[in-house]
Backbone as JSON Lines, residues from 0, in Angstrom:
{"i":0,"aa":"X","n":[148.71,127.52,73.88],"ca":[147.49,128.13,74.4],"c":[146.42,127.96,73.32]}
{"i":1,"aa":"X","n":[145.35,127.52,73.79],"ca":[143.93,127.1,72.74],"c":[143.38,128.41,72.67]}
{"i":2,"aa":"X","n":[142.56,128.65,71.79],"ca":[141.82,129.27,71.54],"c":[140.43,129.32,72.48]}
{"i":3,"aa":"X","n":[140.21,128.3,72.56],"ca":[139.04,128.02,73.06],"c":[139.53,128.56,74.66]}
{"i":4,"aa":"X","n":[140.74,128.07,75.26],"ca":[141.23,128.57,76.48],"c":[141.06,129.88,76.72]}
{"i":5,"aa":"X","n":[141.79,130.63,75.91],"ca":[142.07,132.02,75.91],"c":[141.18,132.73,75.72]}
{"i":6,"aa":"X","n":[139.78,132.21,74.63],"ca":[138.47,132.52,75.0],"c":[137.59,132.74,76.1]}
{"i":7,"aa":"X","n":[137.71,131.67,76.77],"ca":[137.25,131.51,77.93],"c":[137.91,132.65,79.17]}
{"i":8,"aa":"X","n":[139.36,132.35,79.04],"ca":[139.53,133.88,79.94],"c":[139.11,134.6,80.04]}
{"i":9,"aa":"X","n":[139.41,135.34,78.97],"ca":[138.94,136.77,78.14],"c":[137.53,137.11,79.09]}
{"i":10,"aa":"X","n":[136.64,136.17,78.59],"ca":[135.23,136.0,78.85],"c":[134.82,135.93,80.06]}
{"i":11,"aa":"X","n":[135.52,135.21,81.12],"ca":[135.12,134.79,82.25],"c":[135.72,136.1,83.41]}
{"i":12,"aa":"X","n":[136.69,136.47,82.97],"ca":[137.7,137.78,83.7],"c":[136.5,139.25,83.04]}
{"i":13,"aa":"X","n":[136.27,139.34,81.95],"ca":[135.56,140.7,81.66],"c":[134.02,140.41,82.05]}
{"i":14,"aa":"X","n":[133.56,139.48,82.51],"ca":[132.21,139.35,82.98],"c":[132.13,139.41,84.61]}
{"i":15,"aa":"X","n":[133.66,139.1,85.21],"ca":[133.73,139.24,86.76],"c":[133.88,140.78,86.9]}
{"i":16,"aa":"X","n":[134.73,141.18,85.74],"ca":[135.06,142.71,86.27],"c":[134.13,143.73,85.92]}
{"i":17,"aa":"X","n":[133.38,143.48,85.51],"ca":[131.84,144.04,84.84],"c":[131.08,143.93,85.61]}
{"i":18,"aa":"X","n":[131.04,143.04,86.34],"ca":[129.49,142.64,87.77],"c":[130.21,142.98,88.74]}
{"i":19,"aa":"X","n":[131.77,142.82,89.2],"ca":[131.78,143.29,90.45],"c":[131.49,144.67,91.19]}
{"i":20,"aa":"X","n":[131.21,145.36,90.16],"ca":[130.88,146.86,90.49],"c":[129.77,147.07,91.2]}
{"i":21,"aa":"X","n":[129.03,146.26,90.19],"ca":[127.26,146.4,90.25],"c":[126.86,145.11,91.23]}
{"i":22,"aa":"X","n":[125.92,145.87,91.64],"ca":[125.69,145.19,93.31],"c":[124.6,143.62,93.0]}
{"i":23,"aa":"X","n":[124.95,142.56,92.91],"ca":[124.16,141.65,92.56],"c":[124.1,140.52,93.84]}
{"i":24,"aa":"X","n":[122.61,139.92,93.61],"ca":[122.04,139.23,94.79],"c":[122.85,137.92,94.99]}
{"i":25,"aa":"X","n":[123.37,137.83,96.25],"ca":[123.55,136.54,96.71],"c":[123.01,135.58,96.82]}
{"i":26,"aa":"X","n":[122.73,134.57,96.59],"ca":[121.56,133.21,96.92],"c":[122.45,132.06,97.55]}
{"i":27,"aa":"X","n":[122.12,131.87,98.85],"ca":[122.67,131.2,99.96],"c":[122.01,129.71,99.43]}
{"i":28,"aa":"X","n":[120.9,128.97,98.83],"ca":[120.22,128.27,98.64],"c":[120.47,127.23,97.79]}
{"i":29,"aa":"X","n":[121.52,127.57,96.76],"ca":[122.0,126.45,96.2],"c":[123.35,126.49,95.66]}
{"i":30,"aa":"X","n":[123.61,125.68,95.23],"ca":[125.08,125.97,94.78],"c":[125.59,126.22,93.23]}
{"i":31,"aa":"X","n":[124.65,127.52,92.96],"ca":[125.13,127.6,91.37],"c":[126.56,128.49,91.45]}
{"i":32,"aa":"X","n":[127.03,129.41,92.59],"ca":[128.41,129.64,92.57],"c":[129.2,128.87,92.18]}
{"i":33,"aa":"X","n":[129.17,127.56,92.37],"ca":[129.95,126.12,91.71],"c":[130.61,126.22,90.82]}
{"i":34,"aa":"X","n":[129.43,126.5,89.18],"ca":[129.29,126.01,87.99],"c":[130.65,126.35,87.51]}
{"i":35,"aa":"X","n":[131.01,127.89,87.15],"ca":[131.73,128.41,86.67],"c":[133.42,128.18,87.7]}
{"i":36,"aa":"X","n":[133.58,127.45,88.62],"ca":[135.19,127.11,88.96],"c":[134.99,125.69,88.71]}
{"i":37,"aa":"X","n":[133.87,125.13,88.69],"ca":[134.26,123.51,88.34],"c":[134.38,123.68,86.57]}
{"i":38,"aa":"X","n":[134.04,124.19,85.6],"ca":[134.01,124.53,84.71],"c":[135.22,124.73,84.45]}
{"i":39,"aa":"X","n":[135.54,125.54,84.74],"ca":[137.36,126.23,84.56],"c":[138.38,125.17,84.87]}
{"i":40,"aa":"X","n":[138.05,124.61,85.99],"ca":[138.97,123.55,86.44],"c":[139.07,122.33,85.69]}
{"i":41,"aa":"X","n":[138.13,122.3,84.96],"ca":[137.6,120.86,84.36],"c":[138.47,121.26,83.3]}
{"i":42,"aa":"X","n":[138.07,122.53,82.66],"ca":[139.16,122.99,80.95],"c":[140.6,122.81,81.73]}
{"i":43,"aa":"X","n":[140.91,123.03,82.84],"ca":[142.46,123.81,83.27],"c":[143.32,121.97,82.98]}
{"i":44,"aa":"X","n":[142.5,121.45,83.63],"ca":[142.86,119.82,84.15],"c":[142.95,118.96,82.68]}
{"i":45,"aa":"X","n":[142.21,119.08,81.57],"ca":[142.17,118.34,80.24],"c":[142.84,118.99,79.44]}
{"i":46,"aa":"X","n":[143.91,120.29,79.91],"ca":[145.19,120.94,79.1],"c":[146.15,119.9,79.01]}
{"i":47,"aa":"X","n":[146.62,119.46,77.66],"ca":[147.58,118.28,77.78],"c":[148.73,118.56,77.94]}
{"i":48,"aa":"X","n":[149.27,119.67,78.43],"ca":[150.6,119.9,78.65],"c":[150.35,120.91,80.04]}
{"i":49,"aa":"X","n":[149.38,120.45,81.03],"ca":[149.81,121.53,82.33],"c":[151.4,121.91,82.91]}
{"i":50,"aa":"X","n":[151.65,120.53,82.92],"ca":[152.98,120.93,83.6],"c":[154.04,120.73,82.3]}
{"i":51,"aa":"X","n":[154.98,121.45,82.13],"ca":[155.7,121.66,81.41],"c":[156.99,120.46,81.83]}
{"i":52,"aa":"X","n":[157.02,119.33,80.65],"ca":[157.66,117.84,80.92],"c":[159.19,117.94,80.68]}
{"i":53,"aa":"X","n":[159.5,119.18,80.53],"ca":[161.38,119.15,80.78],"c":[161.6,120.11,82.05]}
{"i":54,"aa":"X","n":[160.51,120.8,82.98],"ca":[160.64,121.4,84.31],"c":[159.65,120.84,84.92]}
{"i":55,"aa":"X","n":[159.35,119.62,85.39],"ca":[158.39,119.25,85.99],"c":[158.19,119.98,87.41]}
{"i":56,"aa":"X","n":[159.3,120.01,87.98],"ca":[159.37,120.01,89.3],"c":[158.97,121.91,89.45]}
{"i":57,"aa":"X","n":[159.36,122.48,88.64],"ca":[159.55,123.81,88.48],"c":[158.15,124.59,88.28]}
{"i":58,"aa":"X","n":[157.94,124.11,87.6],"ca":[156.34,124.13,86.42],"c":[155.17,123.53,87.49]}
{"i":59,"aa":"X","n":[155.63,122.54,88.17],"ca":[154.22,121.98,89.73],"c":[154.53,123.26,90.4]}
{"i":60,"aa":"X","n":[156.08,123.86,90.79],"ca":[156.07,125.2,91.83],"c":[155.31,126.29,91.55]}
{"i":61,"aa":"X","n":[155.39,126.54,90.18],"ca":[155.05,127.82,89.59],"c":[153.13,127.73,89.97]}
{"i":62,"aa":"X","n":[152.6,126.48,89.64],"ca":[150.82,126.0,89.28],"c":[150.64,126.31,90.73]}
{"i":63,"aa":"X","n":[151.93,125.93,91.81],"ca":[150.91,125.71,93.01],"c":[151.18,127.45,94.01]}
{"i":64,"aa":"X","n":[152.0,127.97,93.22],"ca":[152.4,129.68,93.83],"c":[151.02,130.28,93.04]}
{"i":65,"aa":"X","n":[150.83,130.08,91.96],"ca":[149.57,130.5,91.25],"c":[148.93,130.27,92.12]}
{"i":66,"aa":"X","n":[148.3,129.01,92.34],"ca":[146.97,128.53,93.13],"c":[146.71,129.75,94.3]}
{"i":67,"aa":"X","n":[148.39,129.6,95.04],"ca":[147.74,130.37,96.61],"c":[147.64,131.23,96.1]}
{"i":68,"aa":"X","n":[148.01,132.5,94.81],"ca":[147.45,133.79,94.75],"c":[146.37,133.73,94.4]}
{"i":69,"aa":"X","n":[145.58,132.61,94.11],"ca":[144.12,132.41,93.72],"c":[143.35,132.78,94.59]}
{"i":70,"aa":"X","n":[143.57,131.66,95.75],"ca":[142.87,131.73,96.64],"c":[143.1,132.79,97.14]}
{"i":71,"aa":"X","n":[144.2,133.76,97.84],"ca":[144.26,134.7,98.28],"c":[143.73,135.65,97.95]}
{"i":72,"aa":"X","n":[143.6,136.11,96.72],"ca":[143.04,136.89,95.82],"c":[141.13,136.77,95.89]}
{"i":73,"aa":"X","n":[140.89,135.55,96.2],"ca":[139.63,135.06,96.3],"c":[139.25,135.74,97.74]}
{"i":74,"aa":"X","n":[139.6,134.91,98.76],"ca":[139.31,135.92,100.71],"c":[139.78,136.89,100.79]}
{"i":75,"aa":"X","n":[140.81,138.1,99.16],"ca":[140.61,139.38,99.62],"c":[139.29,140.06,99.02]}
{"i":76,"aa":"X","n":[139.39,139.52,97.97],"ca":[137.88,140.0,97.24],"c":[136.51,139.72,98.25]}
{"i":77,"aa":"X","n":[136.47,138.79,98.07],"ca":[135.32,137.83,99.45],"c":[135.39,139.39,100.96]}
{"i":78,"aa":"X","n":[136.26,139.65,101.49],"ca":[135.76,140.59,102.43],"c":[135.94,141.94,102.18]}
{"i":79,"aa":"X","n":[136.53,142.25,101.19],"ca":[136.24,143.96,100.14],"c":[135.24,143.69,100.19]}
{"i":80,"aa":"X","n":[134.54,142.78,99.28],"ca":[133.43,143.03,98.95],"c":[132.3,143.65,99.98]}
{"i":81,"aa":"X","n":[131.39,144.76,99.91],"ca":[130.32,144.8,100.93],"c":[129.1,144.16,100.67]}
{"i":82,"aa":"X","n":[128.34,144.33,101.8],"ca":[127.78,143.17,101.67],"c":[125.99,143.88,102.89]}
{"i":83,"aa":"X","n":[125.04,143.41,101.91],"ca":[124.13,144.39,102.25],"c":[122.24,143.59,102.64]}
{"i":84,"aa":"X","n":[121.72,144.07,103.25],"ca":[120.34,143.28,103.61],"c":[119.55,143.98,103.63]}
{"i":85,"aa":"X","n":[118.49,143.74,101.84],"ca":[117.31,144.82,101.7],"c":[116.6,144.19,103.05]}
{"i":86,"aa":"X","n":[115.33,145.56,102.98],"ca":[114.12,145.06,103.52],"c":[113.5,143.72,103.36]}
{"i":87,"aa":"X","n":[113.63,143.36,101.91],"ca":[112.76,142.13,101.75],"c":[113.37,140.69,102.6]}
{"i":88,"aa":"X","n":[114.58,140.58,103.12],"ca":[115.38,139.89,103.41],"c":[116.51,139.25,102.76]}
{"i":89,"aa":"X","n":[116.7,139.81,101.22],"ca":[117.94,138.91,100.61],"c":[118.73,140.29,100.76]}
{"i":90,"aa":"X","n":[119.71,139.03,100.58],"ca":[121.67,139.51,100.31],"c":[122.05,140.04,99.16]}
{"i":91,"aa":"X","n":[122.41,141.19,99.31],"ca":[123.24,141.86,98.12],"c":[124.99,141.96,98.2]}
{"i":92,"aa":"X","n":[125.32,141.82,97.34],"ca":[127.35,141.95,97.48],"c":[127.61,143.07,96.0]}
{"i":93,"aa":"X","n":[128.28,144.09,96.21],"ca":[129.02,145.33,95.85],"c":[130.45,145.13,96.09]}
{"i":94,"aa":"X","n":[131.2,145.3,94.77],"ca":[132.76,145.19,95.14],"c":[133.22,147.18,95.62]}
{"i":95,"aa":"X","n":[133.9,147.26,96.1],"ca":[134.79,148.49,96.61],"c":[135.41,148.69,96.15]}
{"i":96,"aa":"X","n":[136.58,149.73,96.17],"ca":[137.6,150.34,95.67],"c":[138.45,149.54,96.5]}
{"i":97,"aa":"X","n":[138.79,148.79,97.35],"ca":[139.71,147.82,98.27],"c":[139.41,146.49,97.16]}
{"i":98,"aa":"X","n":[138.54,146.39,96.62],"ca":[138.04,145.35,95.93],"c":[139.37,145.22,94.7]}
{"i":99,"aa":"X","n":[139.39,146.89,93.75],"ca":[139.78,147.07,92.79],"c":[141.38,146.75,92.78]}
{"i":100,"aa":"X","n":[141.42,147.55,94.25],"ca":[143.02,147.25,94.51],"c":[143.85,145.68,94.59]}
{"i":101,"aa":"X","n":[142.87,144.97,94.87],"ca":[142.83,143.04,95.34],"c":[143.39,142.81,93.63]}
{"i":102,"aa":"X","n":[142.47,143.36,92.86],"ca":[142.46,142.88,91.46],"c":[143.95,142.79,90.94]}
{"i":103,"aa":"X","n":[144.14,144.24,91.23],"ca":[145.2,144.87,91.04],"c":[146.8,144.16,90.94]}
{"i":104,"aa":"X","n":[146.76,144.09,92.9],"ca":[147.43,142.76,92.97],"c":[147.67,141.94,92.63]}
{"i":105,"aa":"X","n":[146.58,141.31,92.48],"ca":[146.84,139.78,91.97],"c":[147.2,139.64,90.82]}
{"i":106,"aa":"X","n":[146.51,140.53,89.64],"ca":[147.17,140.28,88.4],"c":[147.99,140.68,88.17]}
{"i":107,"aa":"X","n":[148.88,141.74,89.09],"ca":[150.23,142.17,89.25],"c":[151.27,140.86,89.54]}
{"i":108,"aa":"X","n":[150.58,140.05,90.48],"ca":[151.79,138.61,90.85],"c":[151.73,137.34,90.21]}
{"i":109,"aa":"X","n":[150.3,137.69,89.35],"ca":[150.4,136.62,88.41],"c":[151.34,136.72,87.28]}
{"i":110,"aa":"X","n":[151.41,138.01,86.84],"ca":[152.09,138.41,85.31],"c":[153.51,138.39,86.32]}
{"i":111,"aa":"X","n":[154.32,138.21,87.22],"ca":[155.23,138.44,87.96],"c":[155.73,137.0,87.93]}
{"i":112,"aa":"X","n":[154.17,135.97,88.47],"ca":[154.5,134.32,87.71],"c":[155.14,134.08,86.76]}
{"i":113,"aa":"X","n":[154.25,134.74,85.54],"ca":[154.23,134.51,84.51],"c":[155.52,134.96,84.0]}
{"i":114,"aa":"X","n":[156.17,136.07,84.25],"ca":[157.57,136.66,84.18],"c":[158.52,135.89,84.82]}
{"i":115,"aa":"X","n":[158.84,135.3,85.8],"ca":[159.55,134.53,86.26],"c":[160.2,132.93,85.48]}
{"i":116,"aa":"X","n":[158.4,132.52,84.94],"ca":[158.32,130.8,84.46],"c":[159.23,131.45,82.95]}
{"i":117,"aa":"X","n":[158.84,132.43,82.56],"ca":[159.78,132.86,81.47],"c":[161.25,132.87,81.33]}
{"i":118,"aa":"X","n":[161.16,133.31,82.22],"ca":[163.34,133.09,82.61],"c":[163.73,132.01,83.29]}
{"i":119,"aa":"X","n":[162.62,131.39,83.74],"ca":[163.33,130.29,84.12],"c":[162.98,128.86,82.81]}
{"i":120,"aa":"X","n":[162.49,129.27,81.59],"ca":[162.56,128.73,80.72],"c":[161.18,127.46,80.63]}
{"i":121,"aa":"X","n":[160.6,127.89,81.52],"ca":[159.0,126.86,81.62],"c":[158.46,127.16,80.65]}
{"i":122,"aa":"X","n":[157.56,126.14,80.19],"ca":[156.5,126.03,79.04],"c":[155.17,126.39,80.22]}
{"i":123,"aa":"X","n":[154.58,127.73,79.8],"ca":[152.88,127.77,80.48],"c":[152.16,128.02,79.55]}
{"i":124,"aa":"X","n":[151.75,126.85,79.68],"ca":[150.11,127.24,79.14],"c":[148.88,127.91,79.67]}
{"i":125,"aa":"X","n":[147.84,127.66,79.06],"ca":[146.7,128.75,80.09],"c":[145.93,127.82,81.24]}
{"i":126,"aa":"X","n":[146.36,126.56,81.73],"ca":[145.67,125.8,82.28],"c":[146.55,126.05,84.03]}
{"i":127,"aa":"X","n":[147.45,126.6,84.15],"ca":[147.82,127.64,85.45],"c":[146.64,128.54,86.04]}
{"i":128,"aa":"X","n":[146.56,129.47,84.89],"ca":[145.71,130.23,85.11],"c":[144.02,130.42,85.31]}
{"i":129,"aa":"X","n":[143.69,128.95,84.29],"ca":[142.34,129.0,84.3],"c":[142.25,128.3,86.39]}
{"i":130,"aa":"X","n":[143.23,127.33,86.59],"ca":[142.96,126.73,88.15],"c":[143.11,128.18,89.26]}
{"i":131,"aa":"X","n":[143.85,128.72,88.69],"ca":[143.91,130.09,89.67],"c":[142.81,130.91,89.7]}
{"i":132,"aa":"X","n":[142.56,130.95,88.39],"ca":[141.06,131.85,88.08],"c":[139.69,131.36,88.99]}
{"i":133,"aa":"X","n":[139.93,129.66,88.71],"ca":[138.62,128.91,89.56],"c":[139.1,128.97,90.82]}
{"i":134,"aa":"X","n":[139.91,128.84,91.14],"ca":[140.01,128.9,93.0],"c":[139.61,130.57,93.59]}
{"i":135,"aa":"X","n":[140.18,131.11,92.66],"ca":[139.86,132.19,93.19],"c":[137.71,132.42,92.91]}
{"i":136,"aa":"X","n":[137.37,132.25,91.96],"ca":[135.99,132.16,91.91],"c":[135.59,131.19,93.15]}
{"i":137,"aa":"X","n":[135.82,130.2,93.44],"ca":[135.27,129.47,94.06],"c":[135.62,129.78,95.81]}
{"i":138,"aa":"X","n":[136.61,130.58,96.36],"ca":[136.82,131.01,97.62],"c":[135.93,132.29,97.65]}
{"i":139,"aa":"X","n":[136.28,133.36,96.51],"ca":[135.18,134.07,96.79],"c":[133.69,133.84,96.75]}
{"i":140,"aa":"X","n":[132.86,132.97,96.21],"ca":[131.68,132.87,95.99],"c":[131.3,131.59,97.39]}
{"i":141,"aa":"X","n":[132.28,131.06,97.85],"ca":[131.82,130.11,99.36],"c":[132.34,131.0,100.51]}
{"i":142,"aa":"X","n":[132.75,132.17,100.59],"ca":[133.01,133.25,101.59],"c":[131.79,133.74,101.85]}
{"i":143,"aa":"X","n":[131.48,134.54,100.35],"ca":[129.96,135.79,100.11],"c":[128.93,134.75,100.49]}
{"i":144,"aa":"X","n":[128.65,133.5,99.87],"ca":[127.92,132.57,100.94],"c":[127.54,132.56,102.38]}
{"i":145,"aa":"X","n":[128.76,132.52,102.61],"ca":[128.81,132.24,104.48],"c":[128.64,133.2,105.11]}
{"i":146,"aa":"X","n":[129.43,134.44,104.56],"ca":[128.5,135.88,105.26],"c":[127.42,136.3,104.8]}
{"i":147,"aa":"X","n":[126.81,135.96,103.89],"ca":[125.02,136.04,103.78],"c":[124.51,135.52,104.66]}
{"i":148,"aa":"X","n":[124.72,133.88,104.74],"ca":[123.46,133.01,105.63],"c":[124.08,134.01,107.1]}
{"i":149,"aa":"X","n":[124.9,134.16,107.44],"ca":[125.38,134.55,108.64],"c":[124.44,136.21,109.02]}
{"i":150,"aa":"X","n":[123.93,136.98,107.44],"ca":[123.33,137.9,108.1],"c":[121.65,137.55,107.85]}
{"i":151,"aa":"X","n":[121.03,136.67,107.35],"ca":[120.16,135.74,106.81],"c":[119.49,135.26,108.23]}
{"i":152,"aa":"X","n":[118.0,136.07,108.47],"ca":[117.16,135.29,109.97],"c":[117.34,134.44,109.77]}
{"i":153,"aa":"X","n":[117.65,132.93,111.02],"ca":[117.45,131.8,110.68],"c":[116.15,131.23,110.07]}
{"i":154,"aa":"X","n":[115.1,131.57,111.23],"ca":[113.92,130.99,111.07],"c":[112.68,132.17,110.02]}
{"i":155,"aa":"X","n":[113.44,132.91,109.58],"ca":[112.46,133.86,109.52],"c":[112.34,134.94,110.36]}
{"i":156,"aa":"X","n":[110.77,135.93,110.53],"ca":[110.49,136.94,111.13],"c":[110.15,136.03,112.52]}
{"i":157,"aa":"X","n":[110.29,136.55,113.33],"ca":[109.6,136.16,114.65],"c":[108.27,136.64,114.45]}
{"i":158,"aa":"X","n":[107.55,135.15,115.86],"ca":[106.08,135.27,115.56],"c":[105.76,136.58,116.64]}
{"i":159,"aa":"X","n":[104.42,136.92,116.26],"ca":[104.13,137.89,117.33],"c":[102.89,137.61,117.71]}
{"i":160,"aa":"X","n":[102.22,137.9,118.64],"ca":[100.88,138.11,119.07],"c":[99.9,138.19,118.17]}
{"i":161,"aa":"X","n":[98.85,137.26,117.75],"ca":[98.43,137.42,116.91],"c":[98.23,137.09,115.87]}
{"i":162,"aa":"X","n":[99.44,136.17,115.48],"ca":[99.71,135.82,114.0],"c":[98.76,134.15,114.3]}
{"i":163,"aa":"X","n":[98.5,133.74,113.08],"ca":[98.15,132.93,112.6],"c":[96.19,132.41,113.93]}
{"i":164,"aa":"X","n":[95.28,133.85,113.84],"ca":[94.61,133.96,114.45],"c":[93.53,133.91,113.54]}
{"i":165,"aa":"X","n":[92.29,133.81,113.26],"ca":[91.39,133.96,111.94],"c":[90.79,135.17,112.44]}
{"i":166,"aa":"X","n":[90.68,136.46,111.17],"ca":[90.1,137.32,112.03],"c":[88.7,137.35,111.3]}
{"i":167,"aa":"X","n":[87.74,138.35,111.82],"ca":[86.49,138.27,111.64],"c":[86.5,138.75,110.42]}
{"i":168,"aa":"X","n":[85.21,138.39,109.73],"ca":[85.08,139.6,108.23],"c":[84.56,140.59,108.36]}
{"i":169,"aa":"X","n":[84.88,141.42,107.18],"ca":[84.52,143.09,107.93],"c":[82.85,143.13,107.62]}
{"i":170,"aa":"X","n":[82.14,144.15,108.75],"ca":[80.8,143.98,108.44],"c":[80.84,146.0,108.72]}
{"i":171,"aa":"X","n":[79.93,145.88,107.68],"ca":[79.74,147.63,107.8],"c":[78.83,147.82,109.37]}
{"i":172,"aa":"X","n":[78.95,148.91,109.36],"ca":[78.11,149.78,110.71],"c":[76.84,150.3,109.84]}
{"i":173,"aa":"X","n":[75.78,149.87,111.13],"ca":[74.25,150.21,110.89],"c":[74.35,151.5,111.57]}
């Protein structure tokens, strides 16, 4: 395990669990949700020992049981999460106490992974975890997406009577 890896956890896990509380804006508009699972994936993938080369077969089972608790972990968070439409028209997302419990889970069946690859004598490194970490970032942040634009007017306000009319300038009363 690198330093630089285990850094990055640390960092990337106490900055999710720090904002998910606090209610921060969605932006349907571009794709900076991206950055941070292609990021992770990119470190997870240039670990030179992902799979552990005297359990190959064992060590691919363990990366790809990780993965689905990723993702799973990702579409439970993704619909805990609530999900809210100021006046002005943007999207807000707030994690829940259903949220906390998701967490819960998951890092309950990861360390359960992680307990298992142990007795069964696998070499893990942190490049399991950083792909689990990004899938799970990346299902939740293209979920909270899709139910924004979904509560997001298409076109805008509807026109009404009136709009785009020139009106007179004001003239005082004689």
């Amino acid at each position: 395990m690198s330093l630089v890896n285990l850094l990055a956890i640390v960092a990337v896990v106490a900055l999710v669990v720090a904002r998910q509380f606090k209610a921060q804006q969605i932006r349907t508009g571009g794709r900076k949700w991206l950055v941070v699972p292609v990021v992770l994936a990119v470190m997870a993938l240039r670990e030179p020992r992902l799979l552990d080369p005297d359990h190959a077969t064992v060590a691919a089972l363990l990366i790809g049981v990780e993965l689905v608790v990723g993702v799973l972990m990702g579409v439970g968070w993704a619909l805990t999460s609530r999900i809210r439409t100021r006046p002005d028209g943007t999207v807000w997302s707030k994690g829940t106490r259903a949220t906390a419990a998701v967490w819960g889970v998951g890092i309950a069946a990861r360390l359960g992974l992680m307990g298992l690859g142990v007795l069964l004598g696998v070499h893990q490194g942190t490049g399991a975890l950083l792909l689990a970490l990004a899938a799970t970032l990346l299902v939740r942040g293209g979920l909270l997406a899709q139910r924004a634009r979904a509560l997001q007017p298409s076109n805008g306000p509807a026109a009404s009577y009136g709009d785009h009319m020139a009106t007179a300038p004001w003239k005082d009363r004689v």
